[in-house]
N, C-alpha and C positions, 0 to 999 in steps of 0.2 A: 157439268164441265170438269168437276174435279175425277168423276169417275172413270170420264173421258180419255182426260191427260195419264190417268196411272195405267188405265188398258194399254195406250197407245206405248208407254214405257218399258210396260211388258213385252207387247210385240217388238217393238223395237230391238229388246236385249235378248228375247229369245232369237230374233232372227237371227244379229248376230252372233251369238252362241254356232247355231246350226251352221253358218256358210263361213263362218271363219275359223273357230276352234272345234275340240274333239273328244269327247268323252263319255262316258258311260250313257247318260241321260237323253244322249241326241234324240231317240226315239221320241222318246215322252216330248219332247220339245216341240219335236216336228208334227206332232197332236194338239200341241198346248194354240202353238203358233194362232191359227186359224180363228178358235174361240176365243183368245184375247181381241183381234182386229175384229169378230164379230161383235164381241160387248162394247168397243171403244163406238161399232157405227151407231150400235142400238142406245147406245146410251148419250151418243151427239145428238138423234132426232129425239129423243126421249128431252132432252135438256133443251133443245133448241126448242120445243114446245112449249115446256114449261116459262119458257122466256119471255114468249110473243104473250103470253098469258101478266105477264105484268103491266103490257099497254092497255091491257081490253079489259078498261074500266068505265062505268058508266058515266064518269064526272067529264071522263075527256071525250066525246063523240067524235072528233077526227079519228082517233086512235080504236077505239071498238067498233070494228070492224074484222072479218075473216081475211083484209087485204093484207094487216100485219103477217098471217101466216102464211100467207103465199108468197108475201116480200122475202122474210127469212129465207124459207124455203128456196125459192127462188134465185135467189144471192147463196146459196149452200150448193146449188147444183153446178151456176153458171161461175160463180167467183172459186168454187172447190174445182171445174174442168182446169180453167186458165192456170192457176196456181199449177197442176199437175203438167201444163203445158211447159210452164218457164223452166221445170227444171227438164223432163224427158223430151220436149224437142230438138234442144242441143247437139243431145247425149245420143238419140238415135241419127241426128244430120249427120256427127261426127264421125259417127260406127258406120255409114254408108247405108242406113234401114231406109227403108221407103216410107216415107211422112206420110203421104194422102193416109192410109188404113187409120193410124194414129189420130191425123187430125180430123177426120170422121169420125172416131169413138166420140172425143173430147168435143166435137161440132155438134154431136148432139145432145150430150148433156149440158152446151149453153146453150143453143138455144131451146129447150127443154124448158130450161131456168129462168129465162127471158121470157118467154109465152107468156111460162106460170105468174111471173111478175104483172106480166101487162094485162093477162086478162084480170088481175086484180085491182089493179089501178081502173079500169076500165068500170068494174062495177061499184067501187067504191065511189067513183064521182057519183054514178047514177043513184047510188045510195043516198048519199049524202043530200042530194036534191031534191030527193023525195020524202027524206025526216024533216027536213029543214032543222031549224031553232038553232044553234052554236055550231053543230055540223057542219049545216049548206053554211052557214054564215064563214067557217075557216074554208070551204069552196069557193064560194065568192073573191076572197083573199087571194084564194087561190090565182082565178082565171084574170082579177083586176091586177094587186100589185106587183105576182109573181107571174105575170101572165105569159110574158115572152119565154120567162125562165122553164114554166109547163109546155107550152108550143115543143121548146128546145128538148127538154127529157125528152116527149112521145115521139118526136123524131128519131130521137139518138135511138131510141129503145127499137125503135120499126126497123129502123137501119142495122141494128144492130144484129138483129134477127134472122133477117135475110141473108146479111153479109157474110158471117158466122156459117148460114147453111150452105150458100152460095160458093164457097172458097177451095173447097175440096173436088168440084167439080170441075174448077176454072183455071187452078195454078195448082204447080207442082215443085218441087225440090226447093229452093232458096227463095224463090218468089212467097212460094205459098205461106214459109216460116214467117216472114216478112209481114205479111197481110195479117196473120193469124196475130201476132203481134201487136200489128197496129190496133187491128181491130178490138184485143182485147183493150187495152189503154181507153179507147174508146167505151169498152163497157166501164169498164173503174170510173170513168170522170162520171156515168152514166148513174151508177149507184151511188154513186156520194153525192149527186145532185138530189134525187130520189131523197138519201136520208135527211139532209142538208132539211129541204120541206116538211119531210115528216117532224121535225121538232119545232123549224117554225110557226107552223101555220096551227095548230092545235091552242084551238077557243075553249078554256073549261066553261063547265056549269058550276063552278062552286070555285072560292079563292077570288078576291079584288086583281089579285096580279099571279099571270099562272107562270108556272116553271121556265115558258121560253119564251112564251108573246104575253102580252096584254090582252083584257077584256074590254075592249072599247066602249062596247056597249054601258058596262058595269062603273068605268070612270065619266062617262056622260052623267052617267045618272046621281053620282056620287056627288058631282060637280055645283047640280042643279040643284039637289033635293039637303046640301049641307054635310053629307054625308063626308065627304071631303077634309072638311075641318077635324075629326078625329084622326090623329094619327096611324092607328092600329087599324084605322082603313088601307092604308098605304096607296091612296090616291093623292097627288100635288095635284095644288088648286091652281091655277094660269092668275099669273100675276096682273095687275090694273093698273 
């Protein structure tokens, strides 16, 4: 991230160098330009790896999974298009440019993003209900008390998909800015539902009480077997 930020700095201030002031260097610059915005991408997916690599730990079995890196990933293509969207679709509506080419480019790298998302949602359930033990057990969690809330994501996300591809076909000039819009707001509430779950629902295998949910299982048992009464358990005993 850090390496990220100082590339992207560089591009930044060479660019402006080149298109607004004048001097000796331009050259070298107009060389420089390119290799900085290539280390700023190579060192986003390099770092955004290394990231998803701190979920995928054995204790947390919601979390170790390949779905973390297709989530990333996935939110990097579809949330990185829109972002590119809010500022240059304006900009080209204003200057008279013909949106459809534009919101095509950026149509496909969401839903690109979105695919790559849902086909990992898609196998991570199936995963998870075939290791069972704290896994399926935050699945369960999943389909019972967050059940309507998962219905609603897969929706949002199918819909999103379609909509996203759909849109460049169907509308043109102010309409389509419009839709592209809405639609996008729509992914956003889409992924923050998405992460929203990822923190709640994660059962450890180890710790009495885990970082964002409880071990229920772990405070039963605690409850029962005395366990309870030690404080440095950090299970409370139900009062009589």
């Amino acid at each position: 991230s850090l390496f990220q930020s100082g590339f992207l700095s560089l591009y930044a201030g060479t660019s402006l160098q080149v298109q607004f002031l004048s001097w000796e260097g331009d050259k070298l610059l107009a060389y420089l330009t390119p290799l900085f915005v290539s280390a700023a991408v190579i060192s986003g997916i390099v770092g955004l790896y290394y990231m998803h690599c701190i979920y995928r730990i054995k204790a947390r079995p919601f979390w170790n999974h390949w779905q973390v890196l297709s989530s990333f990933f996935g939110t990097m293509f579809s949330l990185g298009a829109i972002l590119i969207g809010l500022f240059c679709l304006p900009l080209a509506w204003l200057s008279g440019i013909e949106l459809s080419d534009l919101v095509k480019e950026l149509s496909a790298f969401v839903s690109f993003g979105l695919l790559l998302e849902g086909v990992g949602h898609f196998f991570h359930a199936r995963d998870l209900q075939r290791k069972g033990q704290e896994g399926n057990a935050s699945f369960q969690v999943l389909k019972s008390k967050f059940g309507k809330t998962y219905i609603a994501r897969n929706i949002s996300l199918t819909f999103c998909i379609l909509a996203i591809s759909l849109l460049p076909l169907l509308l043109e000039g102010t309409l389509l800015l419009g839709a592209f819009y809405l639609t996008s707001l729509i992914v956003l509430c889409t992924a923050l539902v998405s992460r929203a779950l990822f923190y709640v629902l994660v059962i450890p295998t180890t710790m009495p009480g885990a970082f964002f949910w409880k071990n229920k299982g772990f405070e039963n048992h605690a409850r029962e077997t005395g366990l309870a009464k030690l404080p440095q358990v950090g299970v409370v005993e139900f009062d009589h």
